[in-house]
VODRENNU-5441 format. One record per residue (C-alpha): x, y, z; residue number from 1. Coordinates in nm, 2 decimals. Layout:
! residues N
x: X y: Y z: Z pos: NUM;
...
//
This chain:
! residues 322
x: 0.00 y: 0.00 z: 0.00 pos: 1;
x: 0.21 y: 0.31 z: -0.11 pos: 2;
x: 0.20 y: 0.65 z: 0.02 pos: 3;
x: -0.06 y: 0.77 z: -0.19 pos: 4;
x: -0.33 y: 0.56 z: -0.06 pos: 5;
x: -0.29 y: 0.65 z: 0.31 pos: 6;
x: -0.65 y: 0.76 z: 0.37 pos: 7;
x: -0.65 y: 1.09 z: 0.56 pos: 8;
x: -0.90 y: 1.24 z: 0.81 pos: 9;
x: -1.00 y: 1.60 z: 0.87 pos: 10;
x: -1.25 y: 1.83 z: 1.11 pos: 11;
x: -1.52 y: 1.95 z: 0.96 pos: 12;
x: -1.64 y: 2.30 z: 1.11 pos: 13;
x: -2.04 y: 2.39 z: 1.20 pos: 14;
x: -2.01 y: 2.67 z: 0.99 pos: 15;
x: -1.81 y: 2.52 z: 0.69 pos: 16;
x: -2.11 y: 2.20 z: 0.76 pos: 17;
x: -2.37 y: 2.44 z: 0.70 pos: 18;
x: -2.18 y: 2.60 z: 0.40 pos: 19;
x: -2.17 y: 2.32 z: 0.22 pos: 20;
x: -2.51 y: 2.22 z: 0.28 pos: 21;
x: -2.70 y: 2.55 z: 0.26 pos: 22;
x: -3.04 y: 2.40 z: 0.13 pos: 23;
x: -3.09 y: 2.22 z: 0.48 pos: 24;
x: -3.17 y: 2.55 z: 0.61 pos: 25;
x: -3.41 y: 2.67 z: 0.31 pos: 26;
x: -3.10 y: 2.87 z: 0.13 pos: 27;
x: -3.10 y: 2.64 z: -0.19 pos: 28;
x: -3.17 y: 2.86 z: -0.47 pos: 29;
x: -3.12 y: 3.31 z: -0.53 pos: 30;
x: -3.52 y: 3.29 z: -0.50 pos: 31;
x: -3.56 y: 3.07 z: -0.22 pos: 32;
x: -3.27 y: 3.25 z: -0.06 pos: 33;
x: -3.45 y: 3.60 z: -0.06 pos: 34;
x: -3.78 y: 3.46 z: 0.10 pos: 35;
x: -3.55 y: 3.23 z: 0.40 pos: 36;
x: -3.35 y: 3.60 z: 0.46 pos: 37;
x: -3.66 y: 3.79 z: 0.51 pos: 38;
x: -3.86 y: 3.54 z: 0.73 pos: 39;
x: -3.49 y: 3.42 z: 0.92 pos: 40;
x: -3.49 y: 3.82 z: 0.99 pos: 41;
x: -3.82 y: 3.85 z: 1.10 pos: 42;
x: -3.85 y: 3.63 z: 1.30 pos: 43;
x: -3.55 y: 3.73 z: 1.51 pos: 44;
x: -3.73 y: 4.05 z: 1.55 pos: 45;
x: -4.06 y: 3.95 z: 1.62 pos: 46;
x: -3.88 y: 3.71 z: 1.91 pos: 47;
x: -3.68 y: 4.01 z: 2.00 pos: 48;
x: -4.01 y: 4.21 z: 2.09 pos: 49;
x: -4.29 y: 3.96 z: 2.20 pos: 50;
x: -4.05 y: 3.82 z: 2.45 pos: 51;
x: -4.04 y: 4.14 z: 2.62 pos: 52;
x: -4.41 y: 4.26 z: 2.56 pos: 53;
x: -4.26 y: 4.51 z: 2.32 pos: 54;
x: -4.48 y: 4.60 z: 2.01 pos: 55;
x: -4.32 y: 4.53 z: 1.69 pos: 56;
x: -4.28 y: 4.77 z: 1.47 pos: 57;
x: -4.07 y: 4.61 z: 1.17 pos: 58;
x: -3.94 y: 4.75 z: 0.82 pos: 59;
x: -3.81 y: 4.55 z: 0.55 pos: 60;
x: -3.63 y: 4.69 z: 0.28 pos: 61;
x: -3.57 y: 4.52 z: -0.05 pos: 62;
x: -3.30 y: 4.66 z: -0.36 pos: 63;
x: -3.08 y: 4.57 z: -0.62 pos: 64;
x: -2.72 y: 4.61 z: -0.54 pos: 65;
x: -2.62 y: 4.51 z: -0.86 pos: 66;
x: -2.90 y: 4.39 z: -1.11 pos: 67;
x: -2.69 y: 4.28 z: -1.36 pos: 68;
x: -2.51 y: 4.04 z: -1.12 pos: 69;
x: -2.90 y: 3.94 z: -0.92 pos: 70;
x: -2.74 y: 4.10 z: -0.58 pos: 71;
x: -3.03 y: 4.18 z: -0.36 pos: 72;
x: -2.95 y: 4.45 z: -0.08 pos: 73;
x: -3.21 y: 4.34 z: 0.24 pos: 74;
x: -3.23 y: 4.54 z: 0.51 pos: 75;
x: -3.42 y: 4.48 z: 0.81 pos: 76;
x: -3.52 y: 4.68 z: 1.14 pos: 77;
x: -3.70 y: 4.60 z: 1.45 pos: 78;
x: -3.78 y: 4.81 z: 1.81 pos: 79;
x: -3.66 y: 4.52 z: 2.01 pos: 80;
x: -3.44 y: 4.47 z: 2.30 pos: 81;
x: -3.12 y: 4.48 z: 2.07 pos: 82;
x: -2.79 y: 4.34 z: 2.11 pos: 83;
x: -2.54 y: 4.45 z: 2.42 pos: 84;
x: -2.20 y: 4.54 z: 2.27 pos: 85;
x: -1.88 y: 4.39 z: 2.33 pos: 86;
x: -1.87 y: 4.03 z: 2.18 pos: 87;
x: -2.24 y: 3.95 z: 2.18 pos: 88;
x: -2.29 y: 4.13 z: 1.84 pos: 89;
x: -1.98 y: 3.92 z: 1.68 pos: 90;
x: -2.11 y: 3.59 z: 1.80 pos: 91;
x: -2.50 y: 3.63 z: 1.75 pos: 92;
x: -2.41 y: 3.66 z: 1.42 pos: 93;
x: -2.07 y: 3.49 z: 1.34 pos: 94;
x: -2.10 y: 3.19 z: 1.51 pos: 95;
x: -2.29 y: 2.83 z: 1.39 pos: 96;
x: -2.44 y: 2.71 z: 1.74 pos: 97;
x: -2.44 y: 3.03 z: 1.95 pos: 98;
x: -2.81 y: 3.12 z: 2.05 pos: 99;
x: -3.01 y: 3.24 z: 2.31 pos: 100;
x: -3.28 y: 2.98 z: 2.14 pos: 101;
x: -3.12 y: 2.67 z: 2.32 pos: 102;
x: -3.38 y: 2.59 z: 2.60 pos: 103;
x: -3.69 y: 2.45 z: 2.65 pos: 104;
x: -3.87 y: 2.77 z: 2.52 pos: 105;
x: -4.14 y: 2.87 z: 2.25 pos: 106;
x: -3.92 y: 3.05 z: 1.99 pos: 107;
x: -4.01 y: 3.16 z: 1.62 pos: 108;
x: -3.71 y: 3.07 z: 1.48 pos: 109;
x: -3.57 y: 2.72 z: 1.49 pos: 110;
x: -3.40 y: 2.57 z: 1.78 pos: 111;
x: -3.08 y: 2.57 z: 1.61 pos: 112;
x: -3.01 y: 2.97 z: 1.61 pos: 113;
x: -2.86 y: 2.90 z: 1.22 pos: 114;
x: -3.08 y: 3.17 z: 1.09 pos: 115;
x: -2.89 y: 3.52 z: 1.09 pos: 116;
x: -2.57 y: 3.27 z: 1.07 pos: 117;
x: -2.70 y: 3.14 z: 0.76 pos: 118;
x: -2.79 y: 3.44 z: 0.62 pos: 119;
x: -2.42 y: 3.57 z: 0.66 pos: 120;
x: -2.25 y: 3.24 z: 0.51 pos: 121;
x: -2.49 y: 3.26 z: 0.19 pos: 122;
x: -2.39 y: 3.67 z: 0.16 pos: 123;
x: -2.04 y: 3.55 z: 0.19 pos: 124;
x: -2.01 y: 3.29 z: -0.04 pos: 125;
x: -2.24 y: 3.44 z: -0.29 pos: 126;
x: -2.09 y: 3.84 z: -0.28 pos: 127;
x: -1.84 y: 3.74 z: -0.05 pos: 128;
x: -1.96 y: 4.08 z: 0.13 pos: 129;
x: -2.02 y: 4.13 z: 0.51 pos: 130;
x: -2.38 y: 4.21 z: 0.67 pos: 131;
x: -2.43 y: 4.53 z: 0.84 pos: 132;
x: -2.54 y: 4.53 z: 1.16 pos: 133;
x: -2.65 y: 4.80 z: 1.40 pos: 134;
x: -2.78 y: 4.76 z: 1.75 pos: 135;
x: -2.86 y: 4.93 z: 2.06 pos: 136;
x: -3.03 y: 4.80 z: 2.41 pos: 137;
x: -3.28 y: 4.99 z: 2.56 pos: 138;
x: -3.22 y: 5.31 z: 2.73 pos: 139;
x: -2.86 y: 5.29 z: 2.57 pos: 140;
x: -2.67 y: 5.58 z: 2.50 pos: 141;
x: -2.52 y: 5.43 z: 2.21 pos: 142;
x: -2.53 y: 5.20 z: 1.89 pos: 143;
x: -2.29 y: 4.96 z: 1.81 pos: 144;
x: -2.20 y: 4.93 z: 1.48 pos: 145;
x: -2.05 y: 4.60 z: 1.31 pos: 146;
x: -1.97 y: 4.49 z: 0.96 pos: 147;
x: -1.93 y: 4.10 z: 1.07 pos: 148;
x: -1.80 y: 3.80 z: 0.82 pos: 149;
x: -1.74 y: 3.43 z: 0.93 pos: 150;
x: -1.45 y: 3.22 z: 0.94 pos: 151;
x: -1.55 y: 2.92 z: 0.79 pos: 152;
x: -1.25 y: 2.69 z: 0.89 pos: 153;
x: -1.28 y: 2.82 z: 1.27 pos: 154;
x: -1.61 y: 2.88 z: 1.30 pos: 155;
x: -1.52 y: 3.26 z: 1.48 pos: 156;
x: -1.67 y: 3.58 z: 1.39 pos: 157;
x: -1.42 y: 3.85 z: 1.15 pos: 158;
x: -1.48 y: 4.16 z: 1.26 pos: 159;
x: -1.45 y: 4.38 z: 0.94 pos: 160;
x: -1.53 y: 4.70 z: 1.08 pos: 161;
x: -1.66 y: 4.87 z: 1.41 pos: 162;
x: -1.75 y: 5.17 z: 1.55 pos: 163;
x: -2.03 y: 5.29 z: 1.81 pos: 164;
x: -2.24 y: 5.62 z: 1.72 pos: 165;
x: -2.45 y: 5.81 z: 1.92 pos: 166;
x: -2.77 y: 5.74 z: 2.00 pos: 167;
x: -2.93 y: 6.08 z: 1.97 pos: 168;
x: -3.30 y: 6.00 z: 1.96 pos: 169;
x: -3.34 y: 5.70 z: 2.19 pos: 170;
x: -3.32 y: 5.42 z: 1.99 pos: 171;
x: -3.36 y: 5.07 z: 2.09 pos: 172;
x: -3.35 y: 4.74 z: 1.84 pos: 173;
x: -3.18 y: 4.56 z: 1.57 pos: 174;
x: -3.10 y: 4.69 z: 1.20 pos: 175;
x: -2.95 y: 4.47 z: 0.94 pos: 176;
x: -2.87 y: 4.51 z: 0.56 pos: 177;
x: -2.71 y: 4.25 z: 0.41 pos: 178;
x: -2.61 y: 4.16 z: 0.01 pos: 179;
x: -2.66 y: 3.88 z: -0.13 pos: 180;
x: -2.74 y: 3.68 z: -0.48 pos: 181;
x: -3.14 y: 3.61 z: -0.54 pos: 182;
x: -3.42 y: 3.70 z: -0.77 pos: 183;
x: -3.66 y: 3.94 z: -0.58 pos: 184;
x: -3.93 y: 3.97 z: -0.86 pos: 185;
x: -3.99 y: 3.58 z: -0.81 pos: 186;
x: -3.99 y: 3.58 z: -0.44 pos: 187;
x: -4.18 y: 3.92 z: -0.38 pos: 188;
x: -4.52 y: 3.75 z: -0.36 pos: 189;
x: -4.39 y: 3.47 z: -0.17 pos: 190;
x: -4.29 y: 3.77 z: 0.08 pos: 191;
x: -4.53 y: 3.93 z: 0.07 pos: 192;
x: -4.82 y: 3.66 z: 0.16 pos: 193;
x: -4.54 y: 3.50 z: 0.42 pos: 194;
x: -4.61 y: 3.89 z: 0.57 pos: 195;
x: -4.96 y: 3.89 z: 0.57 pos: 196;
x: -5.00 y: 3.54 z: 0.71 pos: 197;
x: -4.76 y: 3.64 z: 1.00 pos: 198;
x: -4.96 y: 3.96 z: 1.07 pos: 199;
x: -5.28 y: 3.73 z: 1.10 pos: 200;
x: -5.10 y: 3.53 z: 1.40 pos: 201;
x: -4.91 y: 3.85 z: 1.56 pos: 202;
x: -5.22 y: 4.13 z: 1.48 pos: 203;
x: -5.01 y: 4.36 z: 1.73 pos: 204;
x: -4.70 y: 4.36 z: 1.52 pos: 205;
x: -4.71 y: 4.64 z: 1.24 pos: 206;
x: -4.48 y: 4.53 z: 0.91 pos: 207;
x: -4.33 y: 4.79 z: 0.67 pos: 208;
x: -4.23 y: 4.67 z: 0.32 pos: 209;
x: -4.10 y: 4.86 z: 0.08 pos: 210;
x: -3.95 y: 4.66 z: -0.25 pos: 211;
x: -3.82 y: 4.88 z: -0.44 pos: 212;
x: -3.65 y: 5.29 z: -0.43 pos: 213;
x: -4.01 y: 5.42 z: -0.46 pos: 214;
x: -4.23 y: 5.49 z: -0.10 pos: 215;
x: -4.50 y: 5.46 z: -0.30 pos: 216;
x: -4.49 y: 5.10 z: -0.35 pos: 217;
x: -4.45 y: 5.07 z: 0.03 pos: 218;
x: -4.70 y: 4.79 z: 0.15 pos: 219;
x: -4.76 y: 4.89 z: 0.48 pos: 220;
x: -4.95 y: 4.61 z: 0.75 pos: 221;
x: -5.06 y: 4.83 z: 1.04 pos: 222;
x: -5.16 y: 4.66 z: 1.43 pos: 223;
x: -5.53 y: 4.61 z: 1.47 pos: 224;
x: -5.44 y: 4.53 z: 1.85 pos: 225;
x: -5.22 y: 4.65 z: 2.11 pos: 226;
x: -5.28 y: 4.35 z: 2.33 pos: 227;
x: -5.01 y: 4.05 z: 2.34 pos: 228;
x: -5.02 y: 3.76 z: 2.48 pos: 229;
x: -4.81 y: 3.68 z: 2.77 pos: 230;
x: -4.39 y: 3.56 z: 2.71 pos: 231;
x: -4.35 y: 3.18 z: 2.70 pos: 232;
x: -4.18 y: 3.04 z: 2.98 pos: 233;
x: -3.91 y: 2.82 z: 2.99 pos: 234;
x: -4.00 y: 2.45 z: 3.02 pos: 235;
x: -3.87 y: 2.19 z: 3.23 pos: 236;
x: -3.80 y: 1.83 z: 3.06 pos: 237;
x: -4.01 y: 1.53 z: 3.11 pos: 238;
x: -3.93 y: 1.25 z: 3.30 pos: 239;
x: -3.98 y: 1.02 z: 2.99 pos: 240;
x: -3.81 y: 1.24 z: 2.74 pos: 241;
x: -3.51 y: 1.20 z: 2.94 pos: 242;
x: -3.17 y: 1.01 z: 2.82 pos: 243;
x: -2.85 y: 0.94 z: 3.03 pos: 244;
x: -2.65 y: 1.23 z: 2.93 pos: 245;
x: -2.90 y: 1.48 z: 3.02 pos: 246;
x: -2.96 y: 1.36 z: 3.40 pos: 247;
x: -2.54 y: 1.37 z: 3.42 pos: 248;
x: -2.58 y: 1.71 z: 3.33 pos: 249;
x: -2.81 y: 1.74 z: 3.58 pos: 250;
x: -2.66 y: 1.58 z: 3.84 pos: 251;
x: -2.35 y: 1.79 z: 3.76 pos: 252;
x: -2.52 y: 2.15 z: 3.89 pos: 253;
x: -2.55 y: 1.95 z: 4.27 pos: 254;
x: -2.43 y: 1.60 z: 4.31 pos: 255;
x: -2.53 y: 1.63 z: 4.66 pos: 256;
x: -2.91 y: 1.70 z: 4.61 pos: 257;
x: -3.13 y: 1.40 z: 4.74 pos: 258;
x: -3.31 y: 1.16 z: 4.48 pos: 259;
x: -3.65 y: 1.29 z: 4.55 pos: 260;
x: -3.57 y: 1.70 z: 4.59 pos: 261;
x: -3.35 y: 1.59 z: 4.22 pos: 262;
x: -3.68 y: 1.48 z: 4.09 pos: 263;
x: -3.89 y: 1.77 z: 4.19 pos: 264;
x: -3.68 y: 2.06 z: 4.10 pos: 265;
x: -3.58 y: 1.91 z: 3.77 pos: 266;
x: -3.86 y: 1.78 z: 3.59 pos: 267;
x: -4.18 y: 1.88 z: 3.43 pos: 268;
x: -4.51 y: 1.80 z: 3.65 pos: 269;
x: -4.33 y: 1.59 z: 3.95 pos: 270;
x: -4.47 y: 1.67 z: 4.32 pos: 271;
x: -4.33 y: 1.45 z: 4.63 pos: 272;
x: -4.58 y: 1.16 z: 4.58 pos: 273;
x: -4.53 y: 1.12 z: 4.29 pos: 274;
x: -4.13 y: 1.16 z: 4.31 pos: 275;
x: -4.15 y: 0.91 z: 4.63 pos: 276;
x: -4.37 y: 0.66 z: 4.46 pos: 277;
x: -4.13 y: 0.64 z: 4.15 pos: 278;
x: -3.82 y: 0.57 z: 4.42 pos: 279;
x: -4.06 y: 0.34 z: 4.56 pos: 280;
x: -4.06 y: 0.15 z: 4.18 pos: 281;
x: -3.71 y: 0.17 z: 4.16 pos: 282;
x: -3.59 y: 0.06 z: 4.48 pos: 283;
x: -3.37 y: 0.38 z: 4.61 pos: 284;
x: -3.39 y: 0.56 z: 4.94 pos: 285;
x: -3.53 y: 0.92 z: 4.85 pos: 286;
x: -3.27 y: 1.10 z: 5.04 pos: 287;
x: -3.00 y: 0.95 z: 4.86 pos: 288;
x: -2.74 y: 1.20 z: 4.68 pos: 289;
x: -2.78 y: 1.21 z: 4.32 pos: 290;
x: -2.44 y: 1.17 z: 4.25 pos: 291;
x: -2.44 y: 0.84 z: 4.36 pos: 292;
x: -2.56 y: 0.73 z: 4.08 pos: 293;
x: -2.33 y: 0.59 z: 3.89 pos: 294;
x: -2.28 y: 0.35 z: 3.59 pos: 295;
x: -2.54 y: 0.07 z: 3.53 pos: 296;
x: -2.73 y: 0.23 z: 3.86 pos: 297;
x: -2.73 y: 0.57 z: 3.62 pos: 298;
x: -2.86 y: 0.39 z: 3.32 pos: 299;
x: -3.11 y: 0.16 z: 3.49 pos: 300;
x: -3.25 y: 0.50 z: 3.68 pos: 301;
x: -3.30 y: 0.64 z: 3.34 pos: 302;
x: -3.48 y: 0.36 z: 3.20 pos: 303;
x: -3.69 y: 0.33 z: 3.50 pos: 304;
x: -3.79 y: 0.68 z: 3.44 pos: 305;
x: -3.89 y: 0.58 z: 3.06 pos: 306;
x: -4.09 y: 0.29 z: 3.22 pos: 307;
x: -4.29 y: 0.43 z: 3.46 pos: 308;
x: -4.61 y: 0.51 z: 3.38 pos: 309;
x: -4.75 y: 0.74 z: 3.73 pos: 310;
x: -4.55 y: 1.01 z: 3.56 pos: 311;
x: -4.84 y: 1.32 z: 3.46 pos: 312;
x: -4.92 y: 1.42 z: 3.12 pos: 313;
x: -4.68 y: 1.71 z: 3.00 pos: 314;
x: -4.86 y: 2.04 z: 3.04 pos: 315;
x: -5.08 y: 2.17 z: 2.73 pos: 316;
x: -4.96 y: 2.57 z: 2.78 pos: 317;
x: -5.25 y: 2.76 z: 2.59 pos: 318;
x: -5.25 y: 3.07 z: 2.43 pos: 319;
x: -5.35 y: 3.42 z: 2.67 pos: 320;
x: -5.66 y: 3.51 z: 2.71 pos: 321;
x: -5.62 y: 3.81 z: 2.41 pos: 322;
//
């Protein structure tokens, strides 16, 4: 076997993953890729509000950058929380699998977090140009100001440029623009009715689009209501969803916490009796420390847990009252 047919093995980034597989995420065409910007955008704004019973007020922005190329200039705005500076901005948007999205919550956007990431690796590889983004948290006296690329092999942000301006009229939100390749005359309708549907389901969110240099051709979607529904909460896990690696994790916050307090804090609709009557199943003292668990007593907990049926029915959250 010569030299030649030594076979060789290499890392694969998140980012250079995602790169290379682009349609997984809805980014597998220039039209496709318009409508997946837009809604990826939105969505981060509309989660960026409603989480903080803040009424969206969003603009979208559509251009060409360079017709006779397809590169579409997208720019959208929200009145949300925004971004703190300092390395948030950077990794929010530079970063495969960094998110605020990864806990058991109701988000818009998908629990992965790809979407602004994805955004910025199709601009990249398609205009190879950065995305524009300006931020500023409430009551901030500032905006921060990034032009923001990816390093693909790394998976880190590349800080282009940066620079913070003053916030002279009280500000607070996101703004993006970003160029990229796609065909807005064949995904403006898509847009357009992906808008009108979303403003059905959010009718205290007011939408702005404008596709094109002329105002006049603005469609604008105003509130009918000013009354939201109340934030999701963040959920706690099942006791028959679980596997071994999350009750390590677990176990790794307070090794010393008894078996039955382990059960109550930590999962979704278990009270003492019920806690005590599954140690009762499984054969362990209830004031036992968690971190005794170990091995095949770790794995045969965890498959106890997927056995037992005295467990309740996960909670059905329903919508406010609105």
């Amino acid at each position: 076997m010569g030299s030649n047919d030594i076979v060789k093995f290499e890392a694969l980034s998140p980012a250079e993953f995602f790169r290379r597989n682009r349609e997984i995420a809805g980014f597998s065409n220039p039209t496709r890729a318009v409508y997946q910007t837009i809604r990826e955008l939105v969505e981060n704004s509309l989660d960026a509000t409603e989480t903080f019973k803040i009424l969206p007020s969003i603009k979208i922005y559509i251009d060409y950058a360079d017709q006779s190329r397809n590169w579409v200039s997208i720019y959208v705005e929200d009145n949300g929380i925004g971004i703190p500076g300092g390395d948030e901005i950077p990794n929010v948007f530079g970063r495969v699998f960094y998110s605020s999205k990864y806990r058991i919550k109701q988000h818009r956007g998908g629990i992965f977090g790809l979407g602004a990431k994805m955004v910025v690796l199709y601009a990249q590889s398609t205009t190879n140009t950065p995305i524009l983004v300006r931020s500023a948290p409430l009551k901030s006296d500032v905006i921060y100001e990034y032009q923001l690329m990816i390093d693909i092999t790394k998976n880190e942000p590349v800080i282009v440029s940066q620079r913070t301006l003053e916030n002279k009229y009280g500000w607070h939100g996101t703004a993006i623009k970003v160029i990229l390749e796609g065909d807005w005359s064949k995904a403006k309708r898509r847009v357009e009715e992906y808008l009108r549907r979303t403003a059905m389901v959010a009718p205290y969110a007011e939408f702005v689009l404008r596709g094109g240099p002329d105002e006049d051709d603005a469609i604008k979607i105003p509130r009918v209501t000013t009354k939201m529904p109340d934030p999701p909460e963040e959920g706690l896990p099942h006791p028959k969803s679980v596997d071994v690696e999350l009750i390590k994790q677990l176990i790794q916050r307070d090794p010393n916490m008894p078996l039955l307090e382990f059960l109550v804090e930590n999962f979704d609709g278990v009270g003492e009796t019920i806690a005590k009557t599954f140690l009762d199943f499984v054969g362990l003292p209830p004031d036992m420390p968690v971190g005794k668990l170990v091995n095949d007593e770790l794995v045969n907990f965890v498959t106890k847990m997927r056995e037992f049926n005295g467990w309740r029915r996960p909670r059905l959250i329903a919508f406010a009252d609105w």
